[in-house]
C-alpha positions in Angstrom: 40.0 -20.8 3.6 37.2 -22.7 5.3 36.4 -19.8 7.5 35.9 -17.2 3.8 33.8 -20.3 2.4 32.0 -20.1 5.4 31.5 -16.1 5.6 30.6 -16.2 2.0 27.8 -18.8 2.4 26.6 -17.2 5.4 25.9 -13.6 3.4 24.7 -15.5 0.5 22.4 -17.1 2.7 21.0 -13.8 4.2 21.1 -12.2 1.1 18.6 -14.9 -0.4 16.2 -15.2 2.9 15.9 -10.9 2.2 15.0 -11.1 -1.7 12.7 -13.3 -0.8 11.0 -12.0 2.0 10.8 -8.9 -0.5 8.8 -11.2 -3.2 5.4 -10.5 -2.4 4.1 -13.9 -3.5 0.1 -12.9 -2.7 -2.1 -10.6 -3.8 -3.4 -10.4 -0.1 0.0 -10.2 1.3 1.1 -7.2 -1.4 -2.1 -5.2 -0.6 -1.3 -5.8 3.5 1.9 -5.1 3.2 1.1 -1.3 2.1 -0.7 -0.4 5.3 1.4 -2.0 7.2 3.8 -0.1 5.7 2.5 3.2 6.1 0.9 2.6 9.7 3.1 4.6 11.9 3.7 6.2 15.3 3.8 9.8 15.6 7.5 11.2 14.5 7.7 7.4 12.8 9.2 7.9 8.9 7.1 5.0 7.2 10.1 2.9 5.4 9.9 4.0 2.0 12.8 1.2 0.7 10.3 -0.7 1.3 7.0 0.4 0.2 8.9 1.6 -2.9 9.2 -1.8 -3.1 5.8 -3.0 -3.5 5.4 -0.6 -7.0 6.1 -0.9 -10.5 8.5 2.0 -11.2 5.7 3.5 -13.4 3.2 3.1 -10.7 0.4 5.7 -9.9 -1.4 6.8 -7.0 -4.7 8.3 -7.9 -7.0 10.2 -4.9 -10.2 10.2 -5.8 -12.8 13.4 -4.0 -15.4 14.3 -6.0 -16.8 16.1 -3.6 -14.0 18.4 -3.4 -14.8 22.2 -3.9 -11.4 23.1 -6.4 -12.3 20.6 -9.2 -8.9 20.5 -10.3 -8.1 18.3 -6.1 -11.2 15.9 -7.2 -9.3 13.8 -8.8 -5.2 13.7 -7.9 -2.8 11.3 -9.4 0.8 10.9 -8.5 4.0 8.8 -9.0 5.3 7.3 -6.2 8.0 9.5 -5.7 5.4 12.7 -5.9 3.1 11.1 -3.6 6.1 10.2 -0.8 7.0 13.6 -1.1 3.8 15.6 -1.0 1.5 13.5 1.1 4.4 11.3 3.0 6.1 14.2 5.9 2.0 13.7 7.2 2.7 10.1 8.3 5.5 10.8 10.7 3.9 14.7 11.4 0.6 12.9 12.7 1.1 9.2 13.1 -1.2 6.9 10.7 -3.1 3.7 11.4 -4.4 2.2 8.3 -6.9 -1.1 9.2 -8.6 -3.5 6.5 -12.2 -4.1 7.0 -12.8 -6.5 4.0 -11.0 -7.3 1.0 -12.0 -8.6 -2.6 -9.3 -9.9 -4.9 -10.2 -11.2 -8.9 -7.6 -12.7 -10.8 -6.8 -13.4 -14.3 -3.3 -14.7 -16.0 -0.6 -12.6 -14.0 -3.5 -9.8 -13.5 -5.4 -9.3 -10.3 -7.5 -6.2 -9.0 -8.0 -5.8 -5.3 -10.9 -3.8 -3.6 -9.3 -3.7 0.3 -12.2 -1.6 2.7 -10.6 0.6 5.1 -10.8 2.4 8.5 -7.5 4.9 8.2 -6.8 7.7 11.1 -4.3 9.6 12.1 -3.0 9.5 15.5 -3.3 13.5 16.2 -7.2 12.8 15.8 -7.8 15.0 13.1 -8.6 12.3 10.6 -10.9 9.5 11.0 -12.1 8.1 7.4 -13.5 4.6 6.1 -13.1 4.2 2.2 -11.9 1.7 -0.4 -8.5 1.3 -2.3 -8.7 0.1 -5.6 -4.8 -2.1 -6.1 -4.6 -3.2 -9.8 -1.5 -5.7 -9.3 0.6 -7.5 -12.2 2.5 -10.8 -11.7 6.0 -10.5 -12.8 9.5 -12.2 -12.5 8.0 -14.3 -9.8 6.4 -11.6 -7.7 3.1 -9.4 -7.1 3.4 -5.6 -8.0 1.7 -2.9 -7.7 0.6 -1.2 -10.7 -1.6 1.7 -9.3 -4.0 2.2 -6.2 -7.1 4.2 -6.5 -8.9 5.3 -3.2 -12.2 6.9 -2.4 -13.3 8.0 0.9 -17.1 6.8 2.7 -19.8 9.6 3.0 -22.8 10.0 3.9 -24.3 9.8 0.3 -21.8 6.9 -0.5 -21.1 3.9 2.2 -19.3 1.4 1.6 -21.4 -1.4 0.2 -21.3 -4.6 2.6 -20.4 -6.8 -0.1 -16.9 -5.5 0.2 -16.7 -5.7 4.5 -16.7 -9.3 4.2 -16.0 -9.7 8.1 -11.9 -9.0 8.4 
């Protein structure tokens, strides 16, 4: 009997330490967690459990390129199921490193938006961009989530302004 008590506590124990290592208890540490996330060698499947995870269930992903020449690509939006499927095969097809270069975070009453600077590549070498994703986050049941993210790329015409590369 002592040694079931014992098993029991034991995979109640783990069981506890894993919720909560999946309670994203920062804004900082929520927005992070995504690039970790998605940062991966070449032939490296990001792990979606996971960054499924980080999202409301009614979360969007929105791609903003105004500069694209289809108008209907220059502005995308996708749940997080469409956006695993379409855009996701290119992180373990090319490898992806994702780096913060400054973050901003405001914060109201449960409700936080996040502007987190970037330097994202992949590792084939055929992408090498600096932008900003927008998180809008929402505090609930004792956890950050993700509501939507919103990212525009640097260009020429449009750097990143240096109030938002606050030295990270």
């Amino acid at each position: 009997m002592k040694k079931i008590w014992l098993a029991t506590f034991s995979l109640m124990l783990v069981n506890a330490v894993f919720a909560q290592n999946n309670k994203y208890q920062t804004v900082e540490e929520t927005a992070n967690k995504m690039l970790e996330i998605i940062s991966v060698d070449i032939g490296e499947e990001p792990d979606w459990k996971a960054y499924r995870n980080l999202f409301l269930p009614t979360a969007q992903k929105i791609i903003l390129s105004p500069k694209a020449k289809n108008p209907a690509n220059r502005v995308r939006s996708f749940t997080i199921e469409e956006f695993i499927r379409y855009v996701g095969p290119l992180y373990a097809r090319d490898g992806f490193d994702e780096k913060v270069l400054g973050l901003s975070i405001n914060e109201f009453n449960g409700v936080a938006n996040v502007f987190q600077s970037y330097h994202a590549k992949n590792l084939k070498g055929t992408y090498d961009k600096k932008g900003i994703n927008s998180y809008q986050l929402v505090w609930v049941d004792g956890r950050w989530w993700i509501a939507s993210t919103t990212w525009a790329t640097e260009t020429e015409e449009s750097k990143i302004p240096k109030k938002y590369l606050n030295g990270l």
